[in-house]
MARMAR-744915 format. One line per 2 residues: number of its first residue (from 1); their letters; for each residue x, y, z of C-alpha. Coordinates in nm, 3 decimals. Example, Ala and Ser with C-alpha at 12.3 -4.5 7.8 and 13.67 -1.06 7.14 Angstrom:
BEGIN
1> as> 1.230:-0.450:0.780; 1.367:-0.106:0.714 $
***
This chain:
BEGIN
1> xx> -0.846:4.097:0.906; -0.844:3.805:0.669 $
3> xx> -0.586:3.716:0.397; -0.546:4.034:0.096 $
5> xx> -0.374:4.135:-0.160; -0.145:4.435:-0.176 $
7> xx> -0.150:4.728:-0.446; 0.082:4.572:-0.722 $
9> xx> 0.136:4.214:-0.597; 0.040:3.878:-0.698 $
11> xx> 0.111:3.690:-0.352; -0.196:3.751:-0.051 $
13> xx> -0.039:3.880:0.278; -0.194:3.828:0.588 $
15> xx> -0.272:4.016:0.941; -0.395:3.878:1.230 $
17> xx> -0.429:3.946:1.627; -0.375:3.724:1.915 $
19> xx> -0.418:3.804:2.268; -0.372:4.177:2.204 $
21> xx> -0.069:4.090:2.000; -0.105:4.186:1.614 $
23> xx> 0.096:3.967:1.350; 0.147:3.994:1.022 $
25> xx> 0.327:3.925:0.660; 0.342:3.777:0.342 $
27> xx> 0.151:3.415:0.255; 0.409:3.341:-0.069 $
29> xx> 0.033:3.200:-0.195; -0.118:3.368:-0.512 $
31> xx> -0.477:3.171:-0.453; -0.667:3.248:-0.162 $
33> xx> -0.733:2.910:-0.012; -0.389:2.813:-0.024 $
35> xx> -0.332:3.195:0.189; -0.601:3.110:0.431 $
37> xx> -0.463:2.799:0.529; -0.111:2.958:0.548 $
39> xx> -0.230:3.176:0.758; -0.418:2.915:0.972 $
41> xx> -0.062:2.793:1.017; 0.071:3.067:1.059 $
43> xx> -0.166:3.142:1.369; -0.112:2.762:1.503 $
45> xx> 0.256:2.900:1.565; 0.252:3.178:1.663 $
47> xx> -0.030:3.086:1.925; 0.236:2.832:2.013 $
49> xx> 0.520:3.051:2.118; 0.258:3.275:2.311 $
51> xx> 0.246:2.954:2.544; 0.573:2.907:2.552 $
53> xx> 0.603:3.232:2.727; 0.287:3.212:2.916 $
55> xx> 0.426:2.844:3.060; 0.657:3.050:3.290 $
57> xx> 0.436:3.284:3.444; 0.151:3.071:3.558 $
59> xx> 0.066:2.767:3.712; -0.191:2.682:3.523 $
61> xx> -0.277:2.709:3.138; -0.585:2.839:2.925 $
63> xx> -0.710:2.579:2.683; -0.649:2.789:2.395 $
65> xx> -0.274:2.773:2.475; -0.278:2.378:2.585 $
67> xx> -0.443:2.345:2.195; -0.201:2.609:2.016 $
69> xx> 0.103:2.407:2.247; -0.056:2.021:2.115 $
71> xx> -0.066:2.170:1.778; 0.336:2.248:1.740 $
73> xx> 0.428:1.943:1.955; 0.177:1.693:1.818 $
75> xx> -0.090:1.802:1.584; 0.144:2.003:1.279 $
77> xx> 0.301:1.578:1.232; -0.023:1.435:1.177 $
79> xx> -0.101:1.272:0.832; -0.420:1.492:0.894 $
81> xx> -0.298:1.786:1.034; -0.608:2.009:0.837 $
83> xx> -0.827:1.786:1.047; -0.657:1.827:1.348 $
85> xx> -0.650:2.218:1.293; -1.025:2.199:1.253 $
87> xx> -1.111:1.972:1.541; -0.866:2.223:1.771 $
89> xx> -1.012:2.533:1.628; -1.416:2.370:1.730 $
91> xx> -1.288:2.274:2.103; -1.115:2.637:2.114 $
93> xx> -1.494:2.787:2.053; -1.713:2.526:2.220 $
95> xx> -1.486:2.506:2.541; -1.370:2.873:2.553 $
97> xx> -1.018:3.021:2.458; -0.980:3.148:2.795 $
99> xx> -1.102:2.863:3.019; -0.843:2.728:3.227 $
101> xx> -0.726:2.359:3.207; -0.778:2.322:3.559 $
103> xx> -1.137:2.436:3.546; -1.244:2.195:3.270 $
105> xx> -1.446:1.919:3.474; -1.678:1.582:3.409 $
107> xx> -1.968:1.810:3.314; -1.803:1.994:3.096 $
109> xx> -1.648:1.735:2.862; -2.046:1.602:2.899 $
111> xx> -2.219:1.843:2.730; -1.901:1.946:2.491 $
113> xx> -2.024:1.590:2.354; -2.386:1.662:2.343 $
115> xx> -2.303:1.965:2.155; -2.102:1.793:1.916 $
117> xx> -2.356:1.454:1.879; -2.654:1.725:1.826 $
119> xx> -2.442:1.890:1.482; -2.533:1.777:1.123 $
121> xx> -2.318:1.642:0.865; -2.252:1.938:0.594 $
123> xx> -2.217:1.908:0.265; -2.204:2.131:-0.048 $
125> xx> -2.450:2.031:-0.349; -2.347:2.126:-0.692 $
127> xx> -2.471:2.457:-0.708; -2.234:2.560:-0.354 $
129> xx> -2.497:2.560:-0.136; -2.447:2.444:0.248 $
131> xx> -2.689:2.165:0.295; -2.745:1.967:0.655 $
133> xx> -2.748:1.602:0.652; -2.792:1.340:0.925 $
135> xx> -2.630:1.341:1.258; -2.323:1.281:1.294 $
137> xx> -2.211:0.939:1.399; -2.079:0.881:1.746 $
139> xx> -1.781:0.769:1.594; -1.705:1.119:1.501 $
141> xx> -1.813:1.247:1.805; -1.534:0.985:1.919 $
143> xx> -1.256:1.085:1.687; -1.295:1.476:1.657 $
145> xx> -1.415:1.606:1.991; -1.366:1.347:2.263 $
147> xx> -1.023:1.247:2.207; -0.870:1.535:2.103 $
149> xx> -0.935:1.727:2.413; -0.817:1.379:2.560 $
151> xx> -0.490:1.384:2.393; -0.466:1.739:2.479 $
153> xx> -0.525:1.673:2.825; -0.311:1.381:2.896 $
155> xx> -0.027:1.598:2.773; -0.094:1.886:2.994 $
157> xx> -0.147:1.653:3.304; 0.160:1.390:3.241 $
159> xx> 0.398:1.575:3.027; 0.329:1.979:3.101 $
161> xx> 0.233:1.898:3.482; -0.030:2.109:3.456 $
163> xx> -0.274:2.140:3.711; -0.607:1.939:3.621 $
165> xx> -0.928:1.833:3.725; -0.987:1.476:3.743 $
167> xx> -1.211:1.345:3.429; -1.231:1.005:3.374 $
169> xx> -1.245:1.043:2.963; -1.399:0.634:2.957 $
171> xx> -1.725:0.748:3.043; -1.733:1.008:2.743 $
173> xx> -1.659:0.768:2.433; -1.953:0.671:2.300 $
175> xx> -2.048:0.378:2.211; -1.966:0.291:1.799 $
177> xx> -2.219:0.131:1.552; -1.973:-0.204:1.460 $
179> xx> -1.865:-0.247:1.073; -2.074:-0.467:0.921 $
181> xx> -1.868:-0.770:0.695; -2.099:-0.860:0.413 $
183> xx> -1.951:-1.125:0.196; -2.039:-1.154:-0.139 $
185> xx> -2.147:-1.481:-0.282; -1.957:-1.595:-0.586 $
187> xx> -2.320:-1.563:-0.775; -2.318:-1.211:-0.667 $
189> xx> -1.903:-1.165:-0.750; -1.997:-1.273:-1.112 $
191> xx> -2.313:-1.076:-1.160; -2.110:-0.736:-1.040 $
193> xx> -1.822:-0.776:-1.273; -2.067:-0.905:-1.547 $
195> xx> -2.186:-0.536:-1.512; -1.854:-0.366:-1.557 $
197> xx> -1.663:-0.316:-1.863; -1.356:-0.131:-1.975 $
199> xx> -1.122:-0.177:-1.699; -1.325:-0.128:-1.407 $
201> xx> -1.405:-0.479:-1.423; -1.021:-0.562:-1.324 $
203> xx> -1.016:-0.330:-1.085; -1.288:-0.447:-0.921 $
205> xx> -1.199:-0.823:-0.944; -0.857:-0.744:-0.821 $
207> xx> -1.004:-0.580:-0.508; -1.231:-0.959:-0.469 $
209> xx> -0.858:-1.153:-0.458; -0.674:-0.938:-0.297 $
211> xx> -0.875:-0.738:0.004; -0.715:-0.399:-0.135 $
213> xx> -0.883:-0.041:-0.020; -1.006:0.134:-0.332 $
215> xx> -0.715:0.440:-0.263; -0.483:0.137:-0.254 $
217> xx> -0.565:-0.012:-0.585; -0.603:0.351:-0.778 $
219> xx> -0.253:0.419:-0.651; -0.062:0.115:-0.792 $
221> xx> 0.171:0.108:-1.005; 0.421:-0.018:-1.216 $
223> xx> 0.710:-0.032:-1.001; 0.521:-0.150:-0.734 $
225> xx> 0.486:-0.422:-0.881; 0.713:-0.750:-0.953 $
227> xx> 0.621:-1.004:-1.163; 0.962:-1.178:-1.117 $
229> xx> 0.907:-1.246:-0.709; 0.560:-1.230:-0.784 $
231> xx> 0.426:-0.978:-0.542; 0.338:-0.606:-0.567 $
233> xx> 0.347:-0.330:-0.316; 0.059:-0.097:-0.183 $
235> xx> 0.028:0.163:0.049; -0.203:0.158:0.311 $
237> xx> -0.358:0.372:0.557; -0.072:0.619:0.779 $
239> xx> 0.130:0.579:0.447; 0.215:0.192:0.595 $
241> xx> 0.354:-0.008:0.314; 0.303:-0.378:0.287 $
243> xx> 0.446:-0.636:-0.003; 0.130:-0.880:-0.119 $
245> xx> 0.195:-1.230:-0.292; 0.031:-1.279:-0.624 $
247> xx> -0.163:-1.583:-0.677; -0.168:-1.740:-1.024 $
249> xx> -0.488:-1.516:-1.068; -0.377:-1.216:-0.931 $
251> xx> -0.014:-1.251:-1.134; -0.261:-1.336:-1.501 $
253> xx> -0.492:-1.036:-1.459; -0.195:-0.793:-1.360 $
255> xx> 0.015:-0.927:-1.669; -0.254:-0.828:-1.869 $
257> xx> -0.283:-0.452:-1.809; 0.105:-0.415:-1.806 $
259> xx> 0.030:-0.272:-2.155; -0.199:0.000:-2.116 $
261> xx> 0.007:0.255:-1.940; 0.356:0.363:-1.887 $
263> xx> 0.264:0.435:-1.481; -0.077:0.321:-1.339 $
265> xx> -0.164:0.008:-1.329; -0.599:0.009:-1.344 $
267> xx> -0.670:0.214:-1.633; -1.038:0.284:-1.830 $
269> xx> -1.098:0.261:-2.189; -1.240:0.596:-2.313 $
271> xx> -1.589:0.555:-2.416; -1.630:0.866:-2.622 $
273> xx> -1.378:1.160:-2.687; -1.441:1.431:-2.430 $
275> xx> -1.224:1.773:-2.493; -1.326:1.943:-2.187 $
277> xx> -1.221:1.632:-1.984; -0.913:1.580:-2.240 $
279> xx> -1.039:1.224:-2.324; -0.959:1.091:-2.683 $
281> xx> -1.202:0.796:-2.784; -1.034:0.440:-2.737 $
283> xx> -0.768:0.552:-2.557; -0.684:0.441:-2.198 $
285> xx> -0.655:0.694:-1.878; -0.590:0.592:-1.532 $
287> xx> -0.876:0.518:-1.273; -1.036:0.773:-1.075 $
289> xx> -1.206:0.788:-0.723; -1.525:0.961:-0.835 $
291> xx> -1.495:0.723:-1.175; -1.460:0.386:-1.000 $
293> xx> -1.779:0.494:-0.728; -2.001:0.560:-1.021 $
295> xx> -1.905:0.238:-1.226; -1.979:0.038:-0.883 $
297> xx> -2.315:0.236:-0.842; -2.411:0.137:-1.134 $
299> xx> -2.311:-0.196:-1.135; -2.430:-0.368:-0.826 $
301> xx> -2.830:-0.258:-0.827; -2.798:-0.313:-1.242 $
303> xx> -2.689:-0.674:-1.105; -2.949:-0.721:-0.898 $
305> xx> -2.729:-0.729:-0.586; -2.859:-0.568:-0.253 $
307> xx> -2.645:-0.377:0.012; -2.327:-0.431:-0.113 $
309> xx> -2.055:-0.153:-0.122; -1.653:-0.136:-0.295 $
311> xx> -1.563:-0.141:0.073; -1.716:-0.504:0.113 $
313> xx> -1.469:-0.703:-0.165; -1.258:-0.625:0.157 $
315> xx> -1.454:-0.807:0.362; -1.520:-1.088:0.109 $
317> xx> -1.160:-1.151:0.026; -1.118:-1.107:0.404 $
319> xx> -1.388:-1.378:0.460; -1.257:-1.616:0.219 $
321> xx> -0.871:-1.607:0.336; -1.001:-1.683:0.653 $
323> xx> -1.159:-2.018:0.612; -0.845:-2.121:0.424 $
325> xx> -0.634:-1.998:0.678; -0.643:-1.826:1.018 $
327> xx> -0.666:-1.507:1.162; -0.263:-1.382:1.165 $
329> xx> -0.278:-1.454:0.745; -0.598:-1.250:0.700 $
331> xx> -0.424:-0.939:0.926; -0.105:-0.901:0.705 $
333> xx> -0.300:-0.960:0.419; -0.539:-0.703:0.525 $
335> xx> -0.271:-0.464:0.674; -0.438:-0.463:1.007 $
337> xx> -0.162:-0.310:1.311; -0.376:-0.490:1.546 $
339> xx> -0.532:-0.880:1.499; -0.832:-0.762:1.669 $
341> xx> -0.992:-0.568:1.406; -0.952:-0.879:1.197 $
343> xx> -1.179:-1.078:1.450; -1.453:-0.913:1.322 $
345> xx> -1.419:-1.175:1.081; -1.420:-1.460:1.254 $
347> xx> -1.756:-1.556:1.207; -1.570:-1.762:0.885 $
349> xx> -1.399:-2.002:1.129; -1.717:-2.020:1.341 $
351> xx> -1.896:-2.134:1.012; -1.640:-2.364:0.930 $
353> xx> -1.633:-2.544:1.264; -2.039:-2.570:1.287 $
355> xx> -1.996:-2.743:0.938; -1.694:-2.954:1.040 $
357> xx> -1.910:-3.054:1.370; -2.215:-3.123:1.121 $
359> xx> -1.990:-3.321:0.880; -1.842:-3.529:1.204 $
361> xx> -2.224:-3.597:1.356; -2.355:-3.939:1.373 $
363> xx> -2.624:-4.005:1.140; -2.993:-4.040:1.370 $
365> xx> -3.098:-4.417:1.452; -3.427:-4.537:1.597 $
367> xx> -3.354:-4.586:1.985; -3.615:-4.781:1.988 $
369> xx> -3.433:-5.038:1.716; -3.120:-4.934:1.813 $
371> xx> -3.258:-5.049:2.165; -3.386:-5.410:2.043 $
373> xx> -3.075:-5.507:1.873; -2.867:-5.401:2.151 $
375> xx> -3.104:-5.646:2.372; -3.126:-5.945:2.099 $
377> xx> -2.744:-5.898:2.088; -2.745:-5.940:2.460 $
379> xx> -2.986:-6.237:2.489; -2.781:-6.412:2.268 $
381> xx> -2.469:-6.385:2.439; -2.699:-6.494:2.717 $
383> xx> -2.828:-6.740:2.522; -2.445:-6.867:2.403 $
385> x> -2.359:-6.861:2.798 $
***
């Protein structure tokens, strides 16, 4: 039974079985989302302490306790625990709730990832319908079916000592398209923001000096940010924070929104007043996600610009740090945990030394001259002898 409402109340209470075992109780949720995915929970843990008992009385472990045992050890602490609940709850149906750990073999994990690489990306178009897109990427494949049941096993083998077969989990990640770094020309820079208007242009530019992600610009603000030591704060990915020096441009085009609002920083100029929307004409609101795509969809074919995304004034501020600098500058400014995704830049410094080795070349001669000089200068000194 899914998530209901009793006679008389305004909170959804749930019911639910689990290996013969029936649970139920109240969500505290009055919408029925936030009830499902209480009860979701809800499930997670109790699924859980099932393995905690069933740990005792056998040797070995189905994968739908392993998963429910990840999810209160491991999975519940992730920034992304919905995702994680989602990626457990497809392994749970594609492997089988009662297959044992032990039983799970090379072949298996094989064609769990030809199942997965064979599934469509779904999406909902306006009107709510489910449509099918493209295949998904094998970097997906990668992050929401191969290394979860990785993770899962690891823990089950090393920390559980479960009994396992041996899979050798390499030979299952697939091979990743690698992130393209387009730079944008300062022709191109100008033509973009020459396009943009009424604060998405300073967005936009800031994200060209500075490298930020677009969630990291549309969540500055004000106290983030000193003008006195002349740096500002963001947050990046895995809520990592990380303090960013202003340059002299950086410092002019922040002091110039300070103005516009009490909080956020990037803020749009109303165009027209919108009631539904609660917009008043001329007024200033902060930047949105779905506001800030739009302006840049517009913006770069209306500039006459080709393949270039919001994602790539990352690379081009990336780029451009680079050949002033070295790799360890562009990774903190960047926020990278690792310097080698920031190689994927270094293409900059291999630029930069093919010029420098071009710059240092000796200009052509005629050998042939070059040959008769050296032999007049020879016969002379003959000559002199």
């Amino acid at each position: 039974m899914s998530v209901y409402k009793k006679n008389g109340r305004d909170t959804y209470s749930y019911d639910f079985e689990i290996r013969g075992r029936r649970f139920s109780g109240n969500t505290g949720a009055t919408s029925k989302r936030e009830a499902k995915r209480f009860e979701d929970a809800q499930k997670e843990i109790e699924r859980a302490k099932l393995a905690e008992e069933a740990k005792f009385f056998a040797p070995t472990m189905t994968f739908e306790i392993a998963s429910s045992r990840y999810w209160l050890e491991v999975g519940q602490h992730h920034k992304n625990a919905d995702t994680t609940l989602a990626n457990l709850e497809w392994l749970r149906n594609a492997i089988g709730r009662n297959t044992e750990m032990e039983s799970l073999t090379d072949s298996i994990v094989a064609s769990l990832v030809a199942k997965r690489r064979g599934e469509r990306v779904r999406r909902h178009g306006k009107n709510g319908k489910l449509h099918l897109g493209k295949l998904i990427e094998p970097a997906t494949v990668n992050r929401t079916c191969t290394q979860p049941l990785r993770e899962i096993y690891l823990r089950a083998r090393d920390v559980w000592k479960i009994k396992v077969a041996e899979i050798d989990f390499g030979r299952h990640m697939l091979d990743e398209r690698q992130e393209r770094v387009r730079e944008a020309t300062p022709d191109e820079e100008d033509a973009i923001l020459g396009e943009l208007s009424r604060g998405y242009d300073k967005a936009v530019r800031f994200a060209f000096l500075t490298g930020c992600r677009r969630m990291e610009i549309l969540g500055l603000e004000w106290p983030m940010v000193d003008f006195f030591s002349r740096n500002f704060k963001v947050m990046g990915k895995g809520g990592k924070e990380r303090v960013i020096p202003m340059s002299e441009e950086i410092f002019r085009l922040l002091w110039e929104e300070k103005d516009h609002h009490t909080i956020k920083v990037f803020t749009f100029e109303a165009r027209r007043t919108r009631k539904k929307e609660k917009l008043e004409r001329g007024k200033r609101y902060p930047l949105t996600e779905s506001g800030l795509k739009s302006a840049m969809r517009r913006a770069v074919p209306n500039a006459g610009v080709e393949n270039f995304r919001f994602h790539d004034t990352r690379h081009t501020a990336a780029t451009r740090v680079l050949r002033k600098s070295n790799l360890r500058v562009a990774q903190l400014l960047l926020g990278h945990s690792d310097v080698k995704t920031t190689t994927k830049y270094a293409h900059a410094l291999n630029d930069d030394i093919r010029a420098a080795l071009d710059a240092a070349s000796r200009p052509t001669t005629n050998p042939t001259n070059e040959g008769s000089e050296e032999a007049k200068s020879m016969n002379n000194k003959g000559e002199k002898r």
